[in-house]
MIGUZA-300717 format. One record per atom (N, C-alpha, C, O, CB): x, y, z. Coordinates in steps of 0.001 Angstrom, whole numbers, plus 524288, in hexadecimal, padded with zeros to 5 digits. Glycine has a CB too. Layout:
% residues N
XYZ ...
***
This chain:
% residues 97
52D8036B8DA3E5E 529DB368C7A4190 524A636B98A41D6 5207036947A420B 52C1036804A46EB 5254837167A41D3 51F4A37370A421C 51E84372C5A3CE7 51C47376DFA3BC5 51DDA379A4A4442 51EF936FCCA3829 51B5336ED8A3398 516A036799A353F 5132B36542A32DD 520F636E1EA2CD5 51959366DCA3A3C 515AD36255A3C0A 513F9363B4A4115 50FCE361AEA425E 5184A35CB7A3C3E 5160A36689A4435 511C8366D7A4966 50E0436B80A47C7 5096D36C00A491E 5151436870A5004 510F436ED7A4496 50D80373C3A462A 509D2374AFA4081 50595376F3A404D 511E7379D8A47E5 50D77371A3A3AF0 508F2373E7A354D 505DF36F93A34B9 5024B36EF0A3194 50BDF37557A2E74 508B336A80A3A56 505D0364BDA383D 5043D36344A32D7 5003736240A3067 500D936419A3AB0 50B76363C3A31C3 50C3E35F1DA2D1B 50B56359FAA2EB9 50AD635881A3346 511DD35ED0A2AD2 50B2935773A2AF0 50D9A34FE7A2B04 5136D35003A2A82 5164835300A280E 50B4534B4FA24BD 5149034B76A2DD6 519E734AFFA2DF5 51D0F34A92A2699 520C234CB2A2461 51AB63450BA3221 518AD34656A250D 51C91348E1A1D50 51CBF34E34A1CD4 51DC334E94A1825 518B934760A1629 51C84351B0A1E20 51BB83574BA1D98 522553586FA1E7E 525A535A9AA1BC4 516D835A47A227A 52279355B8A23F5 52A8A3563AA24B7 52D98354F6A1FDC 530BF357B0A1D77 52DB135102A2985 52B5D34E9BA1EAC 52EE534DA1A1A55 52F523514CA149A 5334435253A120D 52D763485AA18FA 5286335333A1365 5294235531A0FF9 52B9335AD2A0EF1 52D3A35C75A0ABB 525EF35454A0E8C 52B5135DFBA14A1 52EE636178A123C 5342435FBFA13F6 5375236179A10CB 52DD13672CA1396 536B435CC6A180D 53CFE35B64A17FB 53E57359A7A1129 5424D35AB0A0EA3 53E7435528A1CFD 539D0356E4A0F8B 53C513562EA0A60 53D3C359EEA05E2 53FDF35964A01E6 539DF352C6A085E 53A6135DD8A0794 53B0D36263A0349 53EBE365C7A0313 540C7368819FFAE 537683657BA031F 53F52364E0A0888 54303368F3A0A43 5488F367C0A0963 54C0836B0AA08DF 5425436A01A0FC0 5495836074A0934 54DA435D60A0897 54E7335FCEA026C 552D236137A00FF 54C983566EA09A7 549BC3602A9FED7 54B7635FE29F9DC 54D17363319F7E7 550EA362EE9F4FE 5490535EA49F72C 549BB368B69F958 54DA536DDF9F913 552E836F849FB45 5554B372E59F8D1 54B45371689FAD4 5553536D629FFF8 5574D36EB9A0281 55DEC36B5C9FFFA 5628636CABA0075 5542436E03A07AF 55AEB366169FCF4 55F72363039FA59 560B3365AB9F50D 5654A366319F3B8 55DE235CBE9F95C 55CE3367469F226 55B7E36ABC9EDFC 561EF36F6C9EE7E 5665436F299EC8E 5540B36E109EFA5 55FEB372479F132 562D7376819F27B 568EC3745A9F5B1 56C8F377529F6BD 55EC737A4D9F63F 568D93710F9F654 56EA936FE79F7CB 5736C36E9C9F3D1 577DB36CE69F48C 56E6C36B769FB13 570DE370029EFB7 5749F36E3A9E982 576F8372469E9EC 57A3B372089E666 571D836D6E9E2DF 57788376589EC30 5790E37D9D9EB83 57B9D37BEF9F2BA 5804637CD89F37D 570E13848C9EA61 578FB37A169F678 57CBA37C579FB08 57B27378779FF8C 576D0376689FF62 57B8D3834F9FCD0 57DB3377B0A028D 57C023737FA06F2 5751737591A0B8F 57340379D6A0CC8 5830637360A0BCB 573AC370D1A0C83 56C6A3730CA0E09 56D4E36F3DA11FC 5700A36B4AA11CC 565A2371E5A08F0 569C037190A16AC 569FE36E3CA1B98 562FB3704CA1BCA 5607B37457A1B10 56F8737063A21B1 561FB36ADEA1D32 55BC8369E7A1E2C 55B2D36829A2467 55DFC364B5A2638 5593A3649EA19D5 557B436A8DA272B 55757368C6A2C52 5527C3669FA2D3C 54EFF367EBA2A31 5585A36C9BA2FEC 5517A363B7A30A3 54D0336041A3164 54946362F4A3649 54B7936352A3A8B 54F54359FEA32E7 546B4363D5A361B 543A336527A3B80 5427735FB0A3ED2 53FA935C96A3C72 53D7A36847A3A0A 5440E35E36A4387 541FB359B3A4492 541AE35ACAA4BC8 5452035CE6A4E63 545FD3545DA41CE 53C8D358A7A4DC5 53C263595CA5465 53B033523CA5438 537E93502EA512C 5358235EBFA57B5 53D8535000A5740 53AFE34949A578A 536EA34A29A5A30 5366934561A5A27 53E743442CA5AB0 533AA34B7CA5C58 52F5934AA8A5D59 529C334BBAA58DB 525903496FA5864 52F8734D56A61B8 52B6D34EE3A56EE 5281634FFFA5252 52A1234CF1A4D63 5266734AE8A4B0A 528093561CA512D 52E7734C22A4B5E 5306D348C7A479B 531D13430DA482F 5324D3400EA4474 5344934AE9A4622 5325F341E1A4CC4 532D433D0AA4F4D 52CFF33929A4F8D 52D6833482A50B5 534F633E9CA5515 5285133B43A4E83 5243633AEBA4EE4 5246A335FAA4A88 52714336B0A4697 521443400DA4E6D 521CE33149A4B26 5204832BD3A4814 51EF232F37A417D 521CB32EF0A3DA0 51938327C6A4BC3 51B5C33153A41CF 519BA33396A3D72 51BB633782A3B06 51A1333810A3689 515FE334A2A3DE7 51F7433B2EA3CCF 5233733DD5A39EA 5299C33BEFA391A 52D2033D62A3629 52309342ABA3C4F 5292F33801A3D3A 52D63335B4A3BEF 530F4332E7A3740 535B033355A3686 52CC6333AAA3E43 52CC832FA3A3412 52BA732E72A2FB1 52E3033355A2A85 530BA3323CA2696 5258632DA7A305F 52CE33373FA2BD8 52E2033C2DA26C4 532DC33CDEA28A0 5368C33C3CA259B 52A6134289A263B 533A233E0FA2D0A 538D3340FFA2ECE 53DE633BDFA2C59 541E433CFDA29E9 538C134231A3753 53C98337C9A2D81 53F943340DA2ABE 54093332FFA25F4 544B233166A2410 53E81330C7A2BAD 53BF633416A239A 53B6633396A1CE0 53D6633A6FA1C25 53DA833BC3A1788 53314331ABA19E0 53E6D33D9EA1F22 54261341EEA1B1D 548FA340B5A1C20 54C463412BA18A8 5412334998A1D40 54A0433F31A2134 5511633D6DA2062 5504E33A8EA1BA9 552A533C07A17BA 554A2338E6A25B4 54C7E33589A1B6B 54E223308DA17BF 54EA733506A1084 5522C3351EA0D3D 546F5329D0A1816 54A9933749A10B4 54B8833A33A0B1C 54FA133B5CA0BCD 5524C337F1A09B8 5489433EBFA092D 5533E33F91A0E58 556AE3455BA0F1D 55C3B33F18A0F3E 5601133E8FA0C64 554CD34B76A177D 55B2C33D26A11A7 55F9633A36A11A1 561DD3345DA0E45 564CC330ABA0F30 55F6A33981A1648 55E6C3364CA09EE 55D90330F2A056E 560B7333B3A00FB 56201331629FCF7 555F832F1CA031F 56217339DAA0233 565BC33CE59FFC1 56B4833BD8A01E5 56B8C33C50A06AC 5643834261A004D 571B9339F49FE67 574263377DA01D2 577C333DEEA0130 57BDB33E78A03A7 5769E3308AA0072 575F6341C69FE2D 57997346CFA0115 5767C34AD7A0454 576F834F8CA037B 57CA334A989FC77 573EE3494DA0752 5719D34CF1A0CD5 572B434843A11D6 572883439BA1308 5692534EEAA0C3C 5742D34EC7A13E8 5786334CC7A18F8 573BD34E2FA1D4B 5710035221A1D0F 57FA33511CA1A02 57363349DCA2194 5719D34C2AA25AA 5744434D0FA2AD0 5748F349C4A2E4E 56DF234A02A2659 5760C35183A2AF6 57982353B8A2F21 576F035666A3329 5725B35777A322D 57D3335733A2D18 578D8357F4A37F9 576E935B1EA3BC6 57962360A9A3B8F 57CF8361B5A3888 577B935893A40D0 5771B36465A3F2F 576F436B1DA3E61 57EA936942A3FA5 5822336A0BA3C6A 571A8370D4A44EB 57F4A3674BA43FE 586AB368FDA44A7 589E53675EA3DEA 58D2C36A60A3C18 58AA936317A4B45 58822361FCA3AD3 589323610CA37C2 5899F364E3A3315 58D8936670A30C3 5872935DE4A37E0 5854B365CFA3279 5839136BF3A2FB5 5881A36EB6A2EE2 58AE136F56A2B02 57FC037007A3372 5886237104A359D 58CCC3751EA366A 5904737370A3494 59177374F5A302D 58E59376BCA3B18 593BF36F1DA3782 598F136DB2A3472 59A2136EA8A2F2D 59D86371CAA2DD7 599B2368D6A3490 596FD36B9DA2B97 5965F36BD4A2511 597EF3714FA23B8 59C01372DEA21B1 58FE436AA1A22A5 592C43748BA25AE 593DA37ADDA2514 599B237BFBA2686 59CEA37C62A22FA 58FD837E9BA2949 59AF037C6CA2AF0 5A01A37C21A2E57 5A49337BE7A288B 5A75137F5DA26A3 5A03F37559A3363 5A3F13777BA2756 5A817374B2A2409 5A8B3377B8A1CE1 5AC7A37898A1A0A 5A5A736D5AA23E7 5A2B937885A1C4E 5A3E73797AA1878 5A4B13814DA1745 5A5B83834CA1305 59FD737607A15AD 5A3F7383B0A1B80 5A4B93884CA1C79 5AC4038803A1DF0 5AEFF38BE3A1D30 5A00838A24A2170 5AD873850CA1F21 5B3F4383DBA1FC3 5B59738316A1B39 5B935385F4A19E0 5B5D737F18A2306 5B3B137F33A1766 5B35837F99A139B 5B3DB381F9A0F78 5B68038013A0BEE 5B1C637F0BA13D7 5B12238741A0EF0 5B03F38A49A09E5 5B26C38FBDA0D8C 5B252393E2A0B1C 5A8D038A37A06C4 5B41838FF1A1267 5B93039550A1225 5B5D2394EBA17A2 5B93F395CBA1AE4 5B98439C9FA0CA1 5B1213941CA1A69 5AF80395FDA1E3C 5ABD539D06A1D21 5AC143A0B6A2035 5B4E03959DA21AF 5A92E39CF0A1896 5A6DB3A0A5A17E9 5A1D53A391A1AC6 59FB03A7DEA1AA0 5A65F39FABA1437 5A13339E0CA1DC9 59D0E3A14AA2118 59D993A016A27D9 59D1139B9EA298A 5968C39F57A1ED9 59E9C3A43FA2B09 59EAB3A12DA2FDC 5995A39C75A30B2 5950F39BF6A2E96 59E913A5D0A349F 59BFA399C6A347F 598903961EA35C1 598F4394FDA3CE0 59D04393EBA3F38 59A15390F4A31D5 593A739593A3F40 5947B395B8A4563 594B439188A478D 5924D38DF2A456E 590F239821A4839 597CA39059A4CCB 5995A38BC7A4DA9 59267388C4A5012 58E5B38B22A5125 59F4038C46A524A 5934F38428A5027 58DB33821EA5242 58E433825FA56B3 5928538178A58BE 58BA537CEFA5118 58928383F4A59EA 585CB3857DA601C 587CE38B1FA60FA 5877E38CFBA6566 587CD38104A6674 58A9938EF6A5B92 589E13935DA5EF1 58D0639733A5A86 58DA539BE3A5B69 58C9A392AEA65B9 
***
């Protein structure tokens, strides 16, 4: 968000780096699983005029039919599962603590 309140980008500025970042980040998932997070406050992204981009990056990211959009507990689980999985090689801490 401080690349629009504070370097006063334009809102395409979101899309264009969410999209770059989508492309490297899909790039590099041929070798190992990649979780991309969104920065988002609704008052600043909720805005008529940024609203527009913030919509046009799900519609790209999700016109891909193998990217999943899950939440942080979802995350965990997956991890959870696949650390059960392959012997439990790395601890993993329970969520809120």
């Amino acid at each position: 968000m401080a690349m629009m309140l504070i370097q006063h980008h334009s809102a395409r500025e979101y899309y264009d780096r969410a999209s770059d970042q989508f492309d490297q980040l899909y790039e590099d998932s041929r070798e190992s699983a990649r979780v991309m997070a969104l920065v988002v406050h609704p008052y600043i992204m909720g805005a008529p005029h940024r609203l527009k981009w913030f919509r046009k990056v799900f519609e790209r990211l999700s016109a891909r039919k193998d990217v999943l959009f899950w939440t942080g507990e979802q995350i965990l689980e997956w991890h959870r599962s696949e650390q059960a999985r392959i012997g439990g090689q790395a601890p993993v801490p329970k969520a809120g603590g």
